[in-house]
N, C-alpha and C positions, 0 to 999 in steps of 0.2 A: 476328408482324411488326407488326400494328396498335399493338401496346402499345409497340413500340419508337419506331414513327414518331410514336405521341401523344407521349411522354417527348421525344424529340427537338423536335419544335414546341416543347412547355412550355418545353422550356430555351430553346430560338430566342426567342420572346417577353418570358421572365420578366425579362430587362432591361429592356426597352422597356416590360412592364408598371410595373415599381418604376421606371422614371423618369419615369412619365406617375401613380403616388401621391406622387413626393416632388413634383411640381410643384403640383400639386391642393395638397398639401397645405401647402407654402408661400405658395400661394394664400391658402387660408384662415386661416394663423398670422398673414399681415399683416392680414389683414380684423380678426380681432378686436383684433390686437396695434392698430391705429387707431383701432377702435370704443371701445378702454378708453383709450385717448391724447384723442382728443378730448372725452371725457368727464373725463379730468383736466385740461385746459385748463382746463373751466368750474370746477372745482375750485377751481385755480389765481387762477382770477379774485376769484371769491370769498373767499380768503383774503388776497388783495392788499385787496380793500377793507374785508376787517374789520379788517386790521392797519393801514390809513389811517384808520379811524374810531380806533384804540384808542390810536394814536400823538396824534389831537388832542385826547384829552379827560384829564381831570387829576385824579389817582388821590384818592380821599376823598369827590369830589364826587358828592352824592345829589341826584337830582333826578325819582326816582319813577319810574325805567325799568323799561318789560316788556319781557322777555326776548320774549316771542312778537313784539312790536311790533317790537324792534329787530331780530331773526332776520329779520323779512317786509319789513320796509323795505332791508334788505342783499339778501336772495336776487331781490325786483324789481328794483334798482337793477342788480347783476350782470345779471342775464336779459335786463331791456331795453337795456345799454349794451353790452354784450357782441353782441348780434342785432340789434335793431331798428337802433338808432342805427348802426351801423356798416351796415346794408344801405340804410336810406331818406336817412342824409345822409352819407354815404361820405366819414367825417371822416378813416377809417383808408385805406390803401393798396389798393385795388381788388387782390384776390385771387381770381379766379375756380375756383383749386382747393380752397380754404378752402370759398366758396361752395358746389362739387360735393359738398363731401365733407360738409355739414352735411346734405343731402338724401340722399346716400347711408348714413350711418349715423345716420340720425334725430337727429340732436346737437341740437336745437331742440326736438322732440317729447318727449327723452330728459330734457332738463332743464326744462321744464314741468312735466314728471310729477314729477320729486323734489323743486320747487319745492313743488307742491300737496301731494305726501306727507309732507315734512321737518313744513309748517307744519300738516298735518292730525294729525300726532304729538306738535309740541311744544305744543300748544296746552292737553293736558290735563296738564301735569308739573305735580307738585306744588313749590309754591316752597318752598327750604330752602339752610340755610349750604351744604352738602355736593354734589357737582358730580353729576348726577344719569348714567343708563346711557345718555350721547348717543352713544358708540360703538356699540351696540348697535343704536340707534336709526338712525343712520349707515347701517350696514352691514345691517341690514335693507332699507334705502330703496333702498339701490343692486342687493339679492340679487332685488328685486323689481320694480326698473324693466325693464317689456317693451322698449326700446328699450337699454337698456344689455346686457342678458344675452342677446340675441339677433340675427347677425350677419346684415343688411339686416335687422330685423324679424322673420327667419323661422326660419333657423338655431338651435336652442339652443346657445349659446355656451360651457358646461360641456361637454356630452358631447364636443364639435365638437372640444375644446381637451383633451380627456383622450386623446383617439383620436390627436391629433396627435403629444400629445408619448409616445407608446408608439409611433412608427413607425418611430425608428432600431432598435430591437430588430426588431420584425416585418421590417425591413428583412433583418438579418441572418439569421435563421432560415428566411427568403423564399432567401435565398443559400446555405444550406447546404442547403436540401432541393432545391434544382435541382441541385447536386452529387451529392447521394446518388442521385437518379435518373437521372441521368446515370452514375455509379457502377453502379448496379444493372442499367441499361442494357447496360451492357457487360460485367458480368459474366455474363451469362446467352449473350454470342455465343462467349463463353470456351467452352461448353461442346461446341460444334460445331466445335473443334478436333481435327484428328488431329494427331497426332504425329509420323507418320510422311509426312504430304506436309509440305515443311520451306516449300517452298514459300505455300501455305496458311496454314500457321499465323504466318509472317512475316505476312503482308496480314493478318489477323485481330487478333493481337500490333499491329499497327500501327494500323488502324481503330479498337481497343483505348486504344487511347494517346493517339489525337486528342481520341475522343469526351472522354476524363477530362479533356485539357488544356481542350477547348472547356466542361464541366462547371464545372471549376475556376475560369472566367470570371463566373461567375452567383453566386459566392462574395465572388468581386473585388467584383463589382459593388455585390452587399449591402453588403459594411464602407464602400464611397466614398459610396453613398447611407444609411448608418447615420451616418458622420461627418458629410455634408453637414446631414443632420436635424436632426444634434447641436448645430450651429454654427448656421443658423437657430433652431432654439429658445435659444438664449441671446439671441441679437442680437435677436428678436422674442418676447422676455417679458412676455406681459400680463399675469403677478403680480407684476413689480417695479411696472408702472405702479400697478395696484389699489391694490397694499396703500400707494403714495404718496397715492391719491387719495383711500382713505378717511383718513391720515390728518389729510392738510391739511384735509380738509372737518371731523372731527371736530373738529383743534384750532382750527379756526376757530369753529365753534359754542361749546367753552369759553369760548374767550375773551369771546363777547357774554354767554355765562351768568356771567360772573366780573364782569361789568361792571352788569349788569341788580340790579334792587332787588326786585323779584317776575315774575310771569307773569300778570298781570292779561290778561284776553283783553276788548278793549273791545266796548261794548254795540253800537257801529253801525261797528264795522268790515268793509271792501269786500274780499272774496275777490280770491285771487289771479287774474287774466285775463291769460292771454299774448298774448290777440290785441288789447288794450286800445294804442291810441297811445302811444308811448312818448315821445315827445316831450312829452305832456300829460302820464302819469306821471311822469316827472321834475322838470316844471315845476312839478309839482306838490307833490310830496317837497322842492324848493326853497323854496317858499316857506310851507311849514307850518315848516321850519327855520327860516327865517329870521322869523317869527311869533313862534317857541317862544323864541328869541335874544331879541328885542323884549319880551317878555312879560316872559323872568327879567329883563332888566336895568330891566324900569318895576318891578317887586318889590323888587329891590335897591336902587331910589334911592328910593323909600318907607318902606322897612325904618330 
């Protein structure tokens, strides 16, 4: 009798339990499914401004660029105009859920670190005609940022995201074994039937019937939270986002290597600093520009 009344709770529960995993677990499909979205923004951004740097400049023209100079002066410019400049002089539209959600998925911590890593990698390539392993380099940087791969910081975001999308299976398997013991359940009261009270064996036959129908329930339930799994993880795919974000980041980095004349790494150049004024950094990236401008055209009118 004990084994009957356990089998019975299980099955009374096992819905209520599979719909308190699929919610957990669409819980955390969106965590990460944002955690890899917001880190394709900055993606995003930065290829917006290498392809605005590549559009102003004019194909043949050499003028002794390093790829490491031009990568670190792009990835500051993205970092602080993208963060700083929009939080201290709120040139952009006051978003306070943008805001939330840079401190909930470390998207400012996240993109510091691959600011420092990208430039702590390209700095030793060797310079050559041939486009060197930047995808490699890429996707290293991202497989190893502690705020990208781990959902608040703490979660590993791999195992978290393999366990999810294996849950519309577990779903259904979860549905047919409260079936079967519910099934087993009731085969066993089968056998305390007489035959001859018609009486009896009607109530029993009957009891019989429900328990399988109410069994068959936990079955149901599997396939609609197998489907629903199913349909959240499409709609919430953090591998469409990725494999967009390394590639924009990748072909963005080609393109300053296509543009670059070597990888000279210079003698008194200043690390990257995210917590440095942005407003001075820029002011400051502007007017070595507009110096650098000044400079070729006193050459030019001399020449």
């Amino acid at each position: 009798m004990n084994k009957k009344i356990a089998a019975e709770y299980f099955i009374l529960i096992l819905p209520y339990a599979m719909a308190a995993v699929f919610v957990a677990g669409l819980f955390f499909r969106a965590m990460i499914y944002y955690t890899v979205r917001r880190h394709e923004w900055f993606a995003k951004e930065f290829e917006k401004r290498v392809n605005r740097f590549i559009e102003s400049e004019i194909p043949g023209k050499v003028n002794d660029v390093s790829f490491y100079v031009l990568a670190k002066k792009t990835l500051e410019r993205t970092y602080y105009e993208v963060f700083e400049i929009r939080d201290r002089m709120k040139r952009r539209r006051p978003d306070a859920v943008m805001a939330a959600s840079d401190r909930v998925f470390l998207v400012r911590q996240g993109c510091a670190w691959l600011v420092k890593d990208i430039l702590k990698q390209v700095k030793f390539l060797k310079w050559s005609e041939n486009n060197p392993k930047l995808l490699n380099i890429t996707k290293a940087t991202f497989q190893h940022n502690p705020c990208f791969n781990r959902v608040f910081g703490i979660l590993p975001m791999t195992g978290l995201n393999d366990l999810i999308s294996i849950l519309p299976g577990l779903f259904v398997v979860a549905g047919i074994l409260g079936t079967f013991i519910g099934i087993a359940g009731g085969l066993s009261e089968l056998g305390t039937m007489n035959l001859q009270d018609m009486e009896n064996t009607k109530n029993v036959m009957d009891r019989f019937l429900h328990e399988i129908s109410y069994a068959m329930g936990t079955s149901i339930a599997g396939i609609i939270f197998s489907l629903l799994a199913h349909i959240t993880n499409v709609i919430f795919s953090p591998e469409r986002s990725y494999v967009s974000m390394i590639d924009r980041f990748e072909s963005a980095l080609d393109l300053l290597w296509y543009r670059s004349d070597n990888n000279k790494y210079p003698e008194h150049e200043r690390p990257f600093d995210e917590h440095r004024d942005a407003v001075e950094a820029l002011a400051e990236d502007a007017l070595n520009k507009e110096i650098g401008k000044a400079t070729t055209a006193a050459v030019a009118r001399g020449a």
